[in-house]
C-alpha positions in Angstrom: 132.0 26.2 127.0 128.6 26.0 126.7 126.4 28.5 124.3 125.3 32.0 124.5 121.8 32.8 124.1 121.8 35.2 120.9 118.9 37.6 120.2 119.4 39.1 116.4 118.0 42.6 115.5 119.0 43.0 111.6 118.5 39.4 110.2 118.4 40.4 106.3 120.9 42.9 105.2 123.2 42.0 102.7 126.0 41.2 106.0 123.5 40.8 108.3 121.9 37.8 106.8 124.5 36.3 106.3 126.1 36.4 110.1 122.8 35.7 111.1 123.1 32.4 109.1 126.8 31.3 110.7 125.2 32.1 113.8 122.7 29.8 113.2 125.1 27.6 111.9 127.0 27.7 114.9 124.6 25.8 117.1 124.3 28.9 119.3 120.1 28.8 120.5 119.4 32.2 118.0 116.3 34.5 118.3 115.5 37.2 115.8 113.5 40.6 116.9 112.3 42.1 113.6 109.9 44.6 112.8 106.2 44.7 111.5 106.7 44.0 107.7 109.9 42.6 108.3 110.5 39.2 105.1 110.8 36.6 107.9 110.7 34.0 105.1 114.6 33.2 105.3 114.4 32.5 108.9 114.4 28.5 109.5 111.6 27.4 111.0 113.2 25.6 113.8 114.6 29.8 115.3 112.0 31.8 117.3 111.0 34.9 116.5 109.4 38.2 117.5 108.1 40.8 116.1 108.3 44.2 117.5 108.5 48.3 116.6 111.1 48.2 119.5 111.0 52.0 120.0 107.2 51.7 120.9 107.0 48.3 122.4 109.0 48.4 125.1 107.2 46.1 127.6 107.2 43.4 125.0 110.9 43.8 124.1 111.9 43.8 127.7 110.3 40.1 127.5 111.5 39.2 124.6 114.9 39.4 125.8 114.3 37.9 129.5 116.1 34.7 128.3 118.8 36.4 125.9 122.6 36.8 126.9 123.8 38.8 124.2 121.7 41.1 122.0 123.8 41.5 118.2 122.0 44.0 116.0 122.9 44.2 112.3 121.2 47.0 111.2 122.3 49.1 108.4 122.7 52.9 108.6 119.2 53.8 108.4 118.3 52.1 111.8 121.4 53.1 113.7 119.2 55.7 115.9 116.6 52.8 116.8 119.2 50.8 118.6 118.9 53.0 121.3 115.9 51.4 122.3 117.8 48.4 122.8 119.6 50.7 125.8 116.4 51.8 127.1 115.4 47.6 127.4 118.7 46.0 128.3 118.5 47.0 132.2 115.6 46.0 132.6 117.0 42.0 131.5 119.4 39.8 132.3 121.1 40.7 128.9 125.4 40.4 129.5 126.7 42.0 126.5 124.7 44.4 123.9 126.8 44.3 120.1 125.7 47.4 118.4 125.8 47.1 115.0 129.1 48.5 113.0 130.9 46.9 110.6 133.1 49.9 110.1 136.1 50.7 111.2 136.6 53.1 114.4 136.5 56.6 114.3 139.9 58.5 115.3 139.4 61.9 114.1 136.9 64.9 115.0 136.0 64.9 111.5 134.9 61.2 111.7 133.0 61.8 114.6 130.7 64.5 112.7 130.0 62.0 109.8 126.4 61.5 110.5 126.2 57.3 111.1 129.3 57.7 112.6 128.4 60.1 115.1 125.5 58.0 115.8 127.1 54.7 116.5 129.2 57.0 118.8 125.7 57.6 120.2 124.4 54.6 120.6 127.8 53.5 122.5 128.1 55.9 125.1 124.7 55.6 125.7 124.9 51.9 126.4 128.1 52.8 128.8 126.1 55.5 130.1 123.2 53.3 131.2 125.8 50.6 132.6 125.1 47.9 129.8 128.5 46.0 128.8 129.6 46.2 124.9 131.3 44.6 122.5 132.1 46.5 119.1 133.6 44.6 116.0 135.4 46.2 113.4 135.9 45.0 110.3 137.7 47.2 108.0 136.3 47.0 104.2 134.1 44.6 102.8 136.1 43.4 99.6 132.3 43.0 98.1 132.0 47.0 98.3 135.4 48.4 97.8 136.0 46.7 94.9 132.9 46.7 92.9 131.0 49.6 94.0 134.6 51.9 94.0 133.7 53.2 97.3 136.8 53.3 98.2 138.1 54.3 94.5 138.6 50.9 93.3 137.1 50.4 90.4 137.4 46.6 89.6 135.1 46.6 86.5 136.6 49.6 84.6 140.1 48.8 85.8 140.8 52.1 87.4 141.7 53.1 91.0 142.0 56.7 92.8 144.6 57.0 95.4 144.1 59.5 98.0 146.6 61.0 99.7 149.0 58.2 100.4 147.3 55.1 99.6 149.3 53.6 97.0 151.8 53.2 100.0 149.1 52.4 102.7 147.7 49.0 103.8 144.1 48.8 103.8 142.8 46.0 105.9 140.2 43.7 103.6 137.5 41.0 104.5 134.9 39.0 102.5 131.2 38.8 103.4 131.6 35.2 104.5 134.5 35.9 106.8 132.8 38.5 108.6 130.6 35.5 109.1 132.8 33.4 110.5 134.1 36.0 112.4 131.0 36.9 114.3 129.9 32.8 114.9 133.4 32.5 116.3 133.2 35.3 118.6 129.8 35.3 120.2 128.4 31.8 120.1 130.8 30.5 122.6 132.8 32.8 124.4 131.5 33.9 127.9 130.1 37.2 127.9 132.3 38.9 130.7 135.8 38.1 128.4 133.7 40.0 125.5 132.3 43.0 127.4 134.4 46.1 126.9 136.3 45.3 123.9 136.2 46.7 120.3 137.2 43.8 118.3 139.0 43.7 115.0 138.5 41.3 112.0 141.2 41.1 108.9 141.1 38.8 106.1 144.3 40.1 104.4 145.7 43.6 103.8 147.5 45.2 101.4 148.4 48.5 99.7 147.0 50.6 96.8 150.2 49.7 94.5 149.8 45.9 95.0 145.6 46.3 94.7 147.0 47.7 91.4 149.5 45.1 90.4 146.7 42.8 90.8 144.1 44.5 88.3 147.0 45.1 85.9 147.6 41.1 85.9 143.7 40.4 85.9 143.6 42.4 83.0 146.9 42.5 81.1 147.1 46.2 81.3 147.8 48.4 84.0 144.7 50.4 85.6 143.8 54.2 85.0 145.1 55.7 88.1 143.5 59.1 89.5 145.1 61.0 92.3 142.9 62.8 95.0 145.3 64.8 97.7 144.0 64.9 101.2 143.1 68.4 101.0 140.5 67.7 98.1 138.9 65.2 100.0 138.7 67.0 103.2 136.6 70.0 101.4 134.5 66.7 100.0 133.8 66.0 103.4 132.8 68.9 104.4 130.8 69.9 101.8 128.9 66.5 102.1 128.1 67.0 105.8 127.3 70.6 105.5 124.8 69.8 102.5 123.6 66.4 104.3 125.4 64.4 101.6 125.5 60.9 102.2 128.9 60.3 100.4 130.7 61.9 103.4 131.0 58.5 104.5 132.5 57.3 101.7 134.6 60.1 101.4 136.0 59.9 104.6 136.9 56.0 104.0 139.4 57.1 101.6 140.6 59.2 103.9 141.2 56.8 106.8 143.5 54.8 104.0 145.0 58.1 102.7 146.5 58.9 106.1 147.2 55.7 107.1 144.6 55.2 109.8 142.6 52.6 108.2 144.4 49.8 109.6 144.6 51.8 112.6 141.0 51.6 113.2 140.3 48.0 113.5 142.5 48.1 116.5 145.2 46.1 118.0 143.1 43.0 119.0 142.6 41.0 116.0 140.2 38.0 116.3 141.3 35.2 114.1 138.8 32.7 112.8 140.7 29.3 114.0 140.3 26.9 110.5 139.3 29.3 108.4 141.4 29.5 104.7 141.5 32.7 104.0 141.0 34.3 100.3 143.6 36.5 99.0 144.1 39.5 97.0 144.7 37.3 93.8 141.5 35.5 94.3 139.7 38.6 94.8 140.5 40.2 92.0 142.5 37.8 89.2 140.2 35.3 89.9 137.2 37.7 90.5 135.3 35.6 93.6 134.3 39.0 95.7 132.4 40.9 93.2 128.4 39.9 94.1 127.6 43.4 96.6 123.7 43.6 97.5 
């Protein structure tokens, strides 16, 4: 199979640089769109690039993607809303498949869906479908980086204490490493035609496992078992609200630890797990005994 023609939007976020890299990598012809301002300094000087405010340069972003097949933005929450303008420029192309950015894990609940950046990648979706433009979404569960070093979803590696919610010392929560995500995304897109892509919400697992053996694990890392907390569903439900009411932006977070409370997290990533062929992948152990996840932002 011969290459896609990848246009990046969202070249140096903490995951997004680093796909953008194994994309790179890959061999896959790569072009990054960034915006005015935009640290262009850890692009390689061999990859073209384009700078654009794509919500008021339309004209130009319409040419910058006349040679493109697929269009993969990386954005983080903040730019969510701007993708749009990536919907308003696809038709105009010969684009094949548009990759909003996600990361995340899909929404399955009404409350989900009024989570602000969830509600917006929603957004962003069905406007893409609306406007006839094929997707491709990847989920990715957690990031091991975040969950266990920044307790986002009430793992706290460096104090040695965890929270279950609801039920998820019993629930798997599906896990992957920065540089699997990587992998993940070079496999996917730099290759595979477009038309077998378009359509599908694609899921990406490193390992899984359940609160009680995330806790086994910090108790042998440490020699001691960890402080457990206990939130119930209920408690974190009224967090939820309370966040989107008062335009908190822990609802998110809150709502993670839901997902794995109720046992939807694995849910979410879907039935269509992509395997990265070759690819050794960590495990819980080396996450946390031998402590090679914990470098988030």
């Amino acid at each position: 199979m011969s290459f896609n023609r990848i246009a990046v939007y969202g070249h140096r976020g903490w995951a997004g640089s680093a796909i953008f890299k194994a994309l790179v990598a890959s061999g896959a012809p790569v072009k990054v769109i960034y915006r005015p301002g935009s640290d262009v300094s850890s692009i390689p000087s061999g990859v073209p690039k384009v700078e654009l405010d794509i919500e008021k340069q339309q004209e130009e972003l319409v040419a910058a993607l006349r040679d493109i097949d697929i269009v993969i933005s990386l954005v983080g929450h903040e730019g969510v809303s701007r993708q749009l303008a990536f919907v308003k420029a696809i038709p105009s192309t010969h684009v094949k498949l548009f990759v909003p950015s996600d990361l995340g894990i899909k929404v399955l609940d009404e409350q989900g869906f009024r989570v602000p950046v969830n509600k917006t990648k929603h957004e962003v979706v069905e406007a893409a479908k609306k406007a006839g433009i094929p997707t491709a979404v990847v989920q990715v569960g957690c990031f091991a980086e975040s969950a266990f070093s920044i307790a986002i979803m009430g793992v706290d590696y460096p104090g040695n204490r965890m929270v279950f919610t609801g039920d998820s010392a019993n629930q798997l929560v599906s896990i992957c490493t920065r540089d699997y995500v990587a992998a993940a995304y070079a496999s996917i897109f730099a290759r595979t035609p477009p038309a077998k892509l378009a359509g599908r919400v694609i899921g990406v697992s490193e390992l899984k496992a359940t609160g009680n053996e995330i806790a086994a694990a910090l108790t042998k890392k440490y020699g001691a078992e960890p402080h457990i907390f206990r939130h119930s569903l209920e408690k974190v439900d009224n967090e939820i609200e309370t966040c989107i009411k008062n335009g908190i932006p822990l609802s998110l977070a809150w709502w993670c630890r839901k997902t794995w409370g109720n046992g939807n997290l694995v849910k979410s990533i879907g039935d269509e797990i992509w395997d990265v062929e070759s690819y050794r992948k960590a495990t819980l152990e080396e996450l946390l005994v031998d402590a090679i996840s914990h470098n988030h932002r």
